[in-house]
N, C-alpha and C positions, 0 to 999 in steps of 0.2 A: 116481613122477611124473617127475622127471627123468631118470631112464633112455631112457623112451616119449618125452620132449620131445630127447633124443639121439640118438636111433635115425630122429626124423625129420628132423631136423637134416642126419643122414649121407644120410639115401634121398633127399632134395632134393638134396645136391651132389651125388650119384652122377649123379639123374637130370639136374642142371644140365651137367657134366661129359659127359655121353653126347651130347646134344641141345643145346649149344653149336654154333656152323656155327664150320668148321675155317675156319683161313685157307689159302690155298694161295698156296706158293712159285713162282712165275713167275722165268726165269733172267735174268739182264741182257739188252740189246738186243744184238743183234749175236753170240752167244756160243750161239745153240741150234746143238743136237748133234742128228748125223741119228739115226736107229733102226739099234743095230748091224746089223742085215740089209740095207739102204738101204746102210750104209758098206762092207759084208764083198760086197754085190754089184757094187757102183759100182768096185773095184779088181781084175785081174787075179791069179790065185795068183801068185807069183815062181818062177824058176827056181833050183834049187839044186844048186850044184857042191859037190867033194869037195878038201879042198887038199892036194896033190900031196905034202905032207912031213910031215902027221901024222893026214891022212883024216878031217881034221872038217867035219860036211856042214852048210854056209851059203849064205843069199842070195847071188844072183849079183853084185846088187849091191853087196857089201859083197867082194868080190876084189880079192886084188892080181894082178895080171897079169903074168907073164916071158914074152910069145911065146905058145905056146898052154897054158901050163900056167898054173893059177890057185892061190892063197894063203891063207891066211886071214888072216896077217898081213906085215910087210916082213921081221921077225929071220926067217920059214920062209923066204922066198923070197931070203934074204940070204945064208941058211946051206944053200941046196939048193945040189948042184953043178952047172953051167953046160953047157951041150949039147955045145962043144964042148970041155970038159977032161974 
């Protein structure tokens, strides 16, 4: 008798638990994010160079610059030798 008065006990939360309405999380005001494909279309791929003293290939925007040769960091481009020595 108690068994069958347990068994339905559990089939009633189950079915409470299934058929409950979910709440859904909406993100702060100001703070929504586009759909990565929306973001990955909206921005141009970047250009990537190679740096002149150890051939590691980075954004272009993140170079250091001597003239026309480019860097990845200031110690490559501090410790490359100079064009004219």
């Amino acid at each position: 008798m108690f068994g069958r008065f347990l068994v339905w006990i559990v089939v009633a939360l189950l079915a409470w638990w299934i058929l409950r309405p979910r709440r859904r999380v909406t993100p702060p005001q100001g703070t929504a994010r586009e759909p990565a494909a929306a973001a990955g279309a909206a921005s141009a791929p970047e250009t990537m160079v190679d740096c002149a003293a150890c051939g590691l290939h980075f954004p272009a925007s993140e170079a250091v610059r001597d003239g026309a040769r480019v860097f990845c960091c200031t110690a490559h481009r501090d410790a490359a030798p100079r064009d004219g020595e």
